[in-house]
C-alpha positions, 0 to 999 in steps of 0.5 A: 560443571559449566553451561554457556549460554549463546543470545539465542537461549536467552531471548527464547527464555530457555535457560530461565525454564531449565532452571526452574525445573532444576534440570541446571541444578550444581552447574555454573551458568556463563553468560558470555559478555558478547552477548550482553553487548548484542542485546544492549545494542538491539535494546539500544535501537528499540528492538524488542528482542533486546529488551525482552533478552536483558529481562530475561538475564533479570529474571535468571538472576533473581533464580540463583537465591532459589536454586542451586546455580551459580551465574557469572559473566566472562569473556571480552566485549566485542568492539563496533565492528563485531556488533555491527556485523552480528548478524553475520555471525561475529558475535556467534564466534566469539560465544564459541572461542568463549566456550572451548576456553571455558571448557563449558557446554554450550547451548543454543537454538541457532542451528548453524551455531550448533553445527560449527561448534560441533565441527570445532570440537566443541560439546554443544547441546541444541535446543530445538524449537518447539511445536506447541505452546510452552505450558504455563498461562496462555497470556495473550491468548486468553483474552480470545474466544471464538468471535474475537478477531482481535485484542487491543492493550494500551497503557493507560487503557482498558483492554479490548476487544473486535468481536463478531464477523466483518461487516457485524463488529461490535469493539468490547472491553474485557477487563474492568482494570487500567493497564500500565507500562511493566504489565504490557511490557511483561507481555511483550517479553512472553510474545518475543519468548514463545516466538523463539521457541515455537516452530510456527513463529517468525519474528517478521519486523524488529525495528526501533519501536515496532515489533511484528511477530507471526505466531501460530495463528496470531499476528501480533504487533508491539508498538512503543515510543519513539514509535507510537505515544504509548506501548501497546499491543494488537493481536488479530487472529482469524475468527473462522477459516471459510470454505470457497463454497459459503460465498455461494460463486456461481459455478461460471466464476468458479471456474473463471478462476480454476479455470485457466491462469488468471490476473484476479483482484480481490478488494475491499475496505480494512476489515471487509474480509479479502484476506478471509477470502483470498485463504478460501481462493487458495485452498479451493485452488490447491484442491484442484491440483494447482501448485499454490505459493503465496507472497506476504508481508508479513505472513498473516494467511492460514493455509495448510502446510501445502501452501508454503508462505513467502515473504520478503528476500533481503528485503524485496518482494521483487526478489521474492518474485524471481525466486517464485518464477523457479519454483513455477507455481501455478498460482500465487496469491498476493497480500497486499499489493498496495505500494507501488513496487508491489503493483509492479511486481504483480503485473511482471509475474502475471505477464511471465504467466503465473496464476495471481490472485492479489488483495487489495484495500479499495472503497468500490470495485472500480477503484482497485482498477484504478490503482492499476492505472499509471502503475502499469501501461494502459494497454496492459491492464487487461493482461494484468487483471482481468476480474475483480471480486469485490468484498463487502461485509464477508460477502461478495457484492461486485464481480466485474470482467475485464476487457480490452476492445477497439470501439468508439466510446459511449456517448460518442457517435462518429466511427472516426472516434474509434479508439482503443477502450477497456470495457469493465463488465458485470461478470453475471450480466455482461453489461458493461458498466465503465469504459476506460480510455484515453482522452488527449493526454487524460485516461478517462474513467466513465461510467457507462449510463444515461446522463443528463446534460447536467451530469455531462458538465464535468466531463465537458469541463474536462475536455475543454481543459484538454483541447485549450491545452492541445490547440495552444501548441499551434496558435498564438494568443488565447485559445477558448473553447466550448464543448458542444456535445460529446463528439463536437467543439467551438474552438475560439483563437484570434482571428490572424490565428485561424490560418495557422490552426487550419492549416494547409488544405485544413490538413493540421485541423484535420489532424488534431480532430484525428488525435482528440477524437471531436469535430472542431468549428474554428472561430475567431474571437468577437461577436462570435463569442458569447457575451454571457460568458465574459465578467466584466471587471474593475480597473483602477490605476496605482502608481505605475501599474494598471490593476485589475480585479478580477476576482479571487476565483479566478486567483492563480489562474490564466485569464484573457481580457477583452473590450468590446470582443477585442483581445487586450492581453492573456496574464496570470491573476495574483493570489489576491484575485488581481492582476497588475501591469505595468503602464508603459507596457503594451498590454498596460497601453492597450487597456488604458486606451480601451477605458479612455474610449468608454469601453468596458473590461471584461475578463472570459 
């Protein structure tokens, strides 16, 4: 009596299990050299599955002193080729060419393995996968209770645990003993084994030194060198499925979300429990007889089984998304939208029409907008998202509305100014606390309050930045620039300049107030400019250079030097804060000149 055995029985420890229950008593067990092969190449590059596999064959073998089995390892070891493409079932057709020449039964738990032999003729027996926990010790599972979120084992470490509710953590040790590496690695084998079998477990990563596996409730994450500098293993669990009616939401919002397809963001920092209540979002949507889908990576969300789980196809949530466009759901919900591709996927099936509900990690409410910006059209923001819910500590602090308007900007006062501006508003109040819009080629975040002059510098400082840059597009020589108020600016260029910037019937200078939104008195450089704004610097010669310290804050910086309001030269200043000109040139000549008449170099 023969019993071959394939490489998923050996992963799912299967075959170990029947030994030991003496169902495999008399029989000779065949372990194809194919297989060992498989596994020494996924062990080779790291992956756990590998390395839980050839424990396993360990573990059969010490069996034999102890039962009535024999094991043997037959047939030839596949070459480059055929492990390259295991994948794609080279390995698979060889365990069964193995088989119907050894006449052996053969078990697996991969049903498309069990099928072909089956069509072949060859006897076959497939272990299905099953639905509860194997018995025996809980392992891993036995370090929870009922406030543990998660369970943290190091090698070299005592075990610990996250215990309480976000916001109220507290992080606990729970066993007074040192971990150490064949321990966790004992573990891990059990993670990968139990995964195997059970019906509710995926592995969702196996790459060289990190395994993800969901399994049942648990996320489980094996980490071990090259990897991490130690082995270790985090499992989180969900302390308590919430109910969408404990975050006591106004009914208004509640149907702002059932209501009508919308683009909502969930946010908040690590831990703050989104996720708590993007679960709570999707049942209270399914209940409302929406179709719901989700779209995760890995599969983390504990839904009910009318809530099927996506995650990603051949590697790409985009092709994710085009399968979810066939199915038409009503709602997806997005976990996490945090790269940039995931951002894009996010906008594309929220413009195709679907419901999205997408979480993403953000310190403040605005700053899930934010991210938004540059990842999407400015002016499809509003399409895209239209409410953030922001959460803090298990609760929801910040709901905000947004809107897409044409007015002029606060701060601002001419109706010239006008301009396209997204408005992000209090959802209960209604009062608008940002505006977005652009500014030249800056998007402005500005919160919407009273500001003193003082709180206005930075902004002022940006603008000037930005009209300094748009000005020297039609003048040559320096361009300065003070920000008089929020609708208002003194443009400063040399004064044969001052034509060339007005334009014919001061037609260009209209233009360009036109683009950046501000009123501009041009002036020429000189008495106008103020003289409390230029620093007077220290010049000295050396060799054939004139050098000029300017000072370090100003190292990389373009500056322009003057004399007596006279415009000398525009330079880049040094690493060390200086600047260095060659005598024999124009600008040396004209700065050595200025010294020899007494006056003074001043840098503005």
């Amino acid at each position: 009596m023969k019993v071959l055995t394939d490489t998923s029985v050996i992963i799912d420890g299967r075959i170990t299990s029947m030994v030991k229950e003496g169902e495999l008593d008399g029989f000779e067990i065949i372990i194809p050299e194919a297989v060992i092969a498989e596994l020494e190449a996924q062990a080779n590059k790291g992956k756990e599955t590998g390395m839980s596999g050839l424990e396993e064959i360990g573990s059969l073998r010490k069996l034999i002193d102890t039962h009535d089995i024999s094991m043997v390892f037959k047939g030839n070891r596949p070459d480059r080729f055929q492990v390259k493409y295991a994948e794609e079932g080279e390995i698979d057709a060889m365990v069964r060419d193995l088989a119907e020449e050894e006449s052996a039964l053969l078990m697996t738990s991969d049903m498309v393995q069990a099928k072909i032999a089956k069509a072949k003729g060859i006897r076959v027996k497939y272990l299905k996968p099953e639905i509860e926990d194997i018995e025996g010790k809980r392992w891993i599972r036995d370090y929870f209770d009922e406030e543990t979120m998660s369970v943290h084992l190091r090698v070299g470490t005592r075990p610990k645990a996250k215990k309480g509710t976000p916001g109220n953590m507290r992080i606990e040790t729970i066993e007074d003993r040192i971990m150490d590496e064949p321990e966790l690695r004992q573990i891990a084998h059990e993670i990968i084994e139990r995964t195997k079998r059970s019906a509710k477990g995926f592995i969702e990563m196996d790459k060289s030194g990190a395994t993800i596996v969901q399994l049942g409730d648990m996320r489980i994450v094996i980490s071990r060198p090259p990897f991490s500098d130690g082995f270790e293993i985090t499992a989180v669990k969900p302390v308590a499925r919430v109910d969408l009616d404990e975050y006591r939401l106004s009914e208004e919002l509640k149907e702002r979300i059932a209501g009508k397809r919308r683009g909502v963001m969930l946010a908040g920092a690590p831990g703050a429990g989104k996720s708590t209540l993007a679960q709570a979002v999707a049942i209270y949507l399914m209940k409302k007889d929406f179709v719901v889908k989700t779209m995760e990576k890995p599969r983390d969300l504990q839904v009910p089984d009318d809530i099927t789980q996506y995650t990603d196809l051949g590697g790409s949530l985009e092709n994710t998304s085009d399968v979810l466009l066939l199915v038409r759901p009503d709602y997806t919900i997005f976990d996490e939208v945090r790269k940039t591709p995931d951002f894009k996927v996010f906008a594309d099936m929220r413009l195709a029409g679907v419901g999205m509900v997408g979480v993403t990690h953000a310190n403040r409410a605005i700053d899930a907008l934010q991210r938004l910006i540059g990842r999407v059209e400015l002016g499809m923001v509003p399409q895209v998202v239209d409410t953030i819910i922001f959460v803090e500590a298990g609760e929801i602090t910040k709901v905000y509305d947004i809107k897409f308007t044409v007015k002029v900007p606060s701060g601002m006062v001419q109706e010239d100014l006008a301009r396209p501006v997204i408005e992000v508003c209090d959802f209960e109040t209604g009062t608008p606390e940002y505006e977005i819009y652009t500014y030249g080629e800056q998007v402005v975040v500005m919160p919407v309050e009273e500001t003193s002059s003082e709180e206005m510098d930075p902004i002022w400082e940006l603008a000037s930045y930005q009209i300094q840059r748009y000005i020297s597009q039609y003048v040559n020589g320096p361009v300065d620039c003070d920000v008089n108020s929020s609708d208002s600016v003194t443009v400063y260029v040399m004064d044969n300049q001052i034509p060339a910037l007005l334009g014919k019937g001061g037609q260009r200078i209209a233009h360009i107030e036109q683009d950046l939104g501000v009123k501009i008195d041009v002036k020429a450089y000189g008495g106008e400019k103020k003289s409390q704004e230029m620093k007077t610097v220290n010049v000295y010669m050396e060799s054939d250079q004139v050098v000029v310290d300017v000072g370090s804050r100003f190292s990389k910086e373009t500056v322009d030097l003057y004399a007596d309001g006279e415009h000398l030269t525009t330079a880049t200043v040094g690493r060390d804060g200086t600047i260095k000109i060659r005598k024999n040139t124009h600008s040396g000549k004209n700065i050595i000149r200025a010294l020899n008449e007494g006056k003074k170099v001043k840098v503005g």
